[in-house]
C-alpha positions in Angstrom: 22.4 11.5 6.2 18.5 10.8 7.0 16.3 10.6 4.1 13.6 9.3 5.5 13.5 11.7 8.5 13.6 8.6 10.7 14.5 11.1 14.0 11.2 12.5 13.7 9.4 9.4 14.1 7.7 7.6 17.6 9.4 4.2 17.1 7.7 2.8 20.4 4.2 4.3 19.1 4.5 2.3 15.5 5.8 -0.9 16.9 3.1 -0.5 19.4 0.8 0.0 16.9 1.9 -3.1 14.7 2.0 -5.2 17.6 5.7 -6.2 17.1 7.8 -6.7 20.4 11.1 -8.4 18.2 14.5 -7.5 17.7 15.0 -4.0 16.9 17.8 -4.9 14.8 18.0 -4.6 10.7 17.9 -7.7 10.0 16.0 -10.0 7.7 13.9 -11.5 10.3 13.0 -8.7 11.6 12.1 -7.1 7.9 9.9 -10.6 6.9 8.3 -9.8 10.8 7.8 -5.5 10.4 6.3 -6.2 6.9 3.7 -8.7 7.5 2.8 -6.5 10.8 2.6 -3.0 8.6 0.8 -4.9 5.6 -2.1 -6.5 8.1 -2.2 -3.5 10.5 -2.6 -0.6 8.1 -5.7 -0.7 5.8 -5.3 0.8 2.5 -7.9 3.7 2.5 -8.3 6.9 0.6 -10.6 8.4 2.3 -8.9 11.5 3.6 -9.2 12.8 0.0 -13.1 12.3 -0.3 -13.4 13.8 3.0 -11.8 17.1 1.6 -8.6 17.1 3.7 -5.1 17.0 2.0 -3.1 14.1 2.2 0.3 14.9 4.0 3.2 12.9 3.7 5.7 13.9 6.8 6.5 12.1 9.3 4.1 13.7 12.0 1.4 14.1 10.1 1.4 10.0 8.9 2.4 9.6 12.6 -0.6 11.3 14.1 -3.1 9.9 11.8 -1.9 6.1 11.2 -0.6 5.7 14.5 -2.4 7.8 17.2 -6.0 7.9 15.2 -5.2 4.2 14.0 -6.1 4.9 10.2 -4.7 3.8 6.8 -3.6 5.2 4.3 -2.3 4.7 0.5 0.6 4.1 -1.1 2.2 6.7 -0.6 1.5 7.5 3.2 2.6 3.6 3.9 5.7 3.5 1.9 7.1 6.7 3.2 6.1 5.9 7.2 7.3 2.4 6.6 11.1 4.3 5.2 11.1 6.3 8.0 10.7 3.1 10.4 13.4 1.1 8.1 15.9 3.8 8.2 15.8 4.7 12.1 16.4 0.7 12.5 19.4 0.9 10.6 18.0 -0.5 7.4 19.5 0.4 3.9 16.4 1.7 2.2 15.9 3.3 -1.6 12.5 4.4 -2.7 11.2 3.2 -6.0 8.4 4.3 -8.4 5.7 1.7 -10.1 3.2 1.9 -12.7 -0.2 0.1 -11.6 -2.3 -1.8 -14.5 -5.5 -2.9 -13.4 -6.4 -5.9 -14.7 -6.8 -7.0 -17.8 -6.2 -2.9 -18.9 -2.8 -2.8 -20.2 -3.2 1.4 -20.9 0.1 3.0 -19.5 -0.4 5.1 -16.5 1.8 7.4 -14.9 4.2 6.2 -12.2 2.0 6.6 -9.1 2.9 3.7 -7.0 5.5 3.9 -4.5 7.5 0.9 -3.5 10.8 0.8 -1.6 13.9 -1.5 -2.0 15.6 -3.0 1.8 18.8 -4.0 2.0 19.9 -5.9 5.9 22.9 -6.2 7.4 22.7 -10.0 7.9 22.4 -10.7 3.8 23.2 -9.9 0.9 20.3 -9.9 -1.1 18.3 -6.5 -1.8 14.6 -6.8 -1.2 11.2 -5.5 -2.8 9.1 -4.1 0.0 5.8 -2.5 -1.4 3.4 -2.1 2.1 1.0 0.3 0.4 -0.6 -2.1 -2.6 -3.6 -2.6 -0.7 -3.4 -6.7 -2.0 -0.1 -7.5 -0.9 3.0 -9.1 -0.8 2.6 -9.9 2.9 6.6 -10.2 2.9 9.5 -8.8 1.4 10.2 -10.7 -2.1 13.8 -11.0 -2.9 14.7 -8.8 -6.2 15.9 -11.7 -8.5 13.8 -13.1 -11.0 11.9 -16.1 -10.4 11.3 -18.5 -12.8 7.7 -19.1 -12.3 5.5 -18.9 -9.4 6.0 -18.2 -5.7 4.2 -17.8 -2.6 4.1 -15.3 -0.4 1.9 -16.5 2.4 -0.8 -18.2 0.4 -1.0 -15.6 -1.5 0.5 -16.8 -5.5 3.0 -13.9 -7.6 5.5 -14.2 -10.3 8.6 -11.5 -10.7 10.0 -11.0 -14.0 12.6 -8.8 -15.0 12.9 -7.6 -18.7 14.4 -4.6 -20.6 12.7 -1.2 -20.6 12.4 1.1 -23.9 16.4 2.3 -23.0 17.6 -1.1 -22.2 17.4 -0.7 -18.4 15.7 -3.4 -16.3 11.7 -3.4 -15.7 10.6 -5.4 -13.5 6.8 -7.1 -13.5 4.8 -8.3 -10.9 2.3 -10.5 -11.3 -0.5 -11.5 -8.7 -2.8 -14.3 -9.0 -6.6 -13.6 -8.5 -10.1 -14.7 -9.5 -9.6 -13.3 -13.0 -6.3 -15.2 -13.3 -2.6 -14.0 -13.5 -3.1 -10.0 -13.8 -0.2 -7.8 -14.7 -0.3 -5.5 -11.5 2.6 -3.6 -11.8 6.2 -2.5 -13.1 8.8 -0.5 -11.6 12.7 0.3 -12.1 15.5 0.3 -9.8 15.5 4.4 -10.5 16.1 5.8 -7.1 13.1 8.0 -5.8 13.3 10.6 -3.1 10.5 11.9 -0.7 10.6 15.3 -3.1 9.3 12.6 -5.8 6.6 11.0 -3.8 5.6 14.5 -2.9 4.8 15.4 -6.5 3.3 11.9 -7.4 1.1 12.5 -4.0 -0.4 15.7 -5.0 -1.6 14.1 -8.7 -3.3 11.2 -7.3 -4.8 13.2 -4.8 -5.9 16.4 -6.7 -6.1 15.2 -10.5 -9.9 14.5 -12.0 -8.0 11.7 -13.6 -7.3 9.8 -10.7 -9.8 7.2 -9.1 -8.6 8.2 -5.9 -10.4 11.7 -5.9 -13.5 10.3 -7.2 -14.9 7.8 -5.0 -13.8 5.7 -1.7 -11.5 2.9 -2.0 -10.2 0.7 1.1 -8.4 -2.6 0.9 -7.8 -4.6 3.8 -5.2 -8.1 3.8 -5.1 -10.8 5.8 -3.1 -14.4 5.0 -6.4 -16.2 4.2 -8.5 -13.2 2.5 -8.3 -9.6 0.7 -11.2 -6.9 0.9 -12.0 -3.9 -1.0 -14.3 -1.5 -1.3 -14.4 -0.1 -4.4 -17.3 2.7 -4.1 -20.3 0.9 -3.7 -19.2 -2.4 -4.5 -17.5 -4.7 -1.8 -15.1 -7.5 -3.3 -13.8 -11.1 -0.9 -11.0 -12.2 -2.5 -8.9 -15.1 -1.8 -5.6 -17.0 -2.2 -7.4 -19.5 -4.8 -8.6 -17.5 -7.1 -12.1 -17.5 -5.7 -14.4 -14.9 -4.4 -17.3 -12.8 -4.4 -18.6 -9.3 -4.7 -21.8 -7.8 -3.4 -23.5 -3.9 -3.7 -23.9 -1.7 -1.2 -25.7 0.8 0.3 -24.3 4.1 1.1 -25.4 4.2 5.0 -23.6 1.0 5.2 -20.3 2.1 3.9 -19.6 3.7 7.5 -20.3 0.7 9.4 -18.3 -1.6 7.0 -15.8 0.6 7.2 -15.3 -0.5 11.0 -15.9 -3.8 11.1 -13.8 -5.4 8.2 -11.4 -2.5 7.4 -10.7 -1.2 11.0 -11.7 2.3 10.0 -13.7 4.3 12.6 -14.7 8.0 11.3 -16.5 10.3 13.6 -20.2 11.4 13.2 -19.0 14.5 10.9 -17.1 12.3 8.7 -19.6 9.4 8.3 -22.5 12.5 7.6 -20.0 14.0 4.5 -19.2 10.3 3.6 -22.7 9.5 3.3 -23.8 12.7 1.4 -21.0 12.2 -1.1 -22.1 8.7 -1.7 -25.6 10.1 -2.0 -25.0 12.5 -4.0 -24.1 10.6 -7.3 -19.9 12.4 -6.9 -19.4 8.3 -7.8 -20.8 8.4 -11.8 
C-alpha cells in the first residue's frame, strides 16, 4: 500500500533535478547518494507563504514547483517529496515529527518539524533522514546513540536518546555552530502520516505565531558552508564554528536570492517581495 503516493511522482524529472544518474536500487548507497543530492539541490525557502500563495503538500504540486520551477521549499514540502522518491525506490520509509529549539531558547514548541526514518534492503540498521532542516545532516545518520561527536561531512552533531515524560524514547540532536553545541531538535519514533504533516503544514503556514508567516527565511547547504537569510539579516556559517552576518537591504533580497540560494522569482514576485520588506510586515 503507497503512503507516500510514490505513483504520482516523475522519478526521471527528480533525479534529473538532483543530478543523480546511480543505482536505482534501495540501498544504502544509494540513500547516503539521494540525500546529499536532495539536501544540496533544494534550498530551504519559505517564500511561497510571504508571497500569499498556500503551501501544498501533494505530490504534483511539490513536483511542479521544486522540480519543473526549480524552487525549495520547507520542511515539510522536502520531507514529504523526498517519501515519495524513497517509497517508489522501494525504500521502507516512516514519517516522524520533531520539535525545533532555536538556540540557546529551550521554550517548548509544537511539533512542526518533519523528519522521516529509511530502512534499505542491504542493512539492517534504520536510518534518520531529515532533508528539510535547512542546516543539515548532509547524510543519513544511523538511529543509535552515539557516544559523543560525529561528522557528517564536516559538518559536527551528536545523537542522544533519553526517556520522554511517558517513558518512551526522545531522541536529541545536537549541531555544532558558532554559538557552540545548540540543542536543535527532538523527535520520537511515533509514526506520522501525510494526514499529520497536512495539519502541522497549515499551522506553520497560517498561524501569527509562526516565524514562517512573518518574514522570509531561506537556507542554503553546501559541505564547506551554510547560508541563511533570516529577514534582513544574511548569516555564513561554517563547519568550525566560525562565521559572519551582515544587513541587508530589501532590493537586494531578490538578487541574493539567486545567486547564493538558487531562487529565481519573476518580476511580480520580486515587486510583492520587496513591498513586503518595505513595508515594516518584518517588526
Amino acid at each position: 500500500m503507497s503512503t507516500w503516493c510514490g505513483a504520482d511522482l516523475d522519478l526521471d524529472a527528480y533525479l534529473t533535478r538532483i543530478g543523480f544518474t546511480g543505482a536505482r536500487a534501495p540501498t544504502l548507497a544509494t540513500l547516503r547518494e539521494l540525500v546529499y543530492r536532495h539536501t544540496t539541490t533544494f534550498p530551504f525557502e519559505n517564500l511561497e507563504i510571504i508571497l500569499g500563495r498556500p503551501v501544498r503538500l501533494d505530490v504534483k504540486s511539490m513536483q511542479d514547483r521544486m522540480i519543473r520551477h526549480r524552487r525549495g521549499g520547507y520542511c515539510f514540502e522536502n520531507c514529504a517529496l523526498f517519501a515519495a522518491v524513497l517509497e517508489r525506490l522501494g525504500f521502507g520509509v516512516t514519517g516522524l515529527a520533531g520539535r525545533i529549539f532555536l538556540g540557546a531558547d529551550t521554550r517548548l514548541l509544537p511539533a512542526t518539524h518533519a523528519l522521516l526514518r529509511v530502512t534499505t534492503t542491504d542493512d539492517e540498521r534504520a536510518w534518520l533522514c531529515d532533508v528539510g532542516f535547512g542546516s543539515g545532516p548532509l547524510e543519513p545518520i544511523e538511529l543509535t546513540p552515539v557516544d559523543g561527536e560525529f561528522t557528517a561531512g564536516a559538518w559536527l552533531f551528536m545523537l542522544e536518546l533519553d526517556s520522554e515524560a511517558l517513558g518512551g524514547g526522545l531522541w536529541t540532536l545536537r549541531h555544532f555552530s558558532r554559538d557552540g553545541w545548540l540543542h536543535r531538535r527532538t523527535f520520537t519514533m511515533n509514526p506520522q502520516y501525510p494526514i499529520d504533516q497536512v495539519v502541522g503544514n497549515y499551522y506553520v503556514s497560517t498561524s501569527t505565531h509562526s516565524p514562517f508567516t512573518t518574514r522570509p527565511i531561506a537556507q542554503r547547504l553546501y559541505p564547506e558552508v551554510h547560508y541563511m537569510l533570516d529577514g534582513l539579516t544574511l548569516h555564513t556559517n561554517y563547519p568550525d564554528g566560525t562565521g559572519e552576518t551582515r544587513a541587508v537591504r530589501p532590493p537586494d533580497v531578490p538578487r541574493i536570492l539567486t545567486e547564493i540560494f538558487d531562487i529565481e522569482l519573476d518580476a511580480t514576485d520580486v515587486a510583492k517581495l520587496i513591498d513586503h520588506l518595505d513595508t515594516g510586515a518584518l517588526s
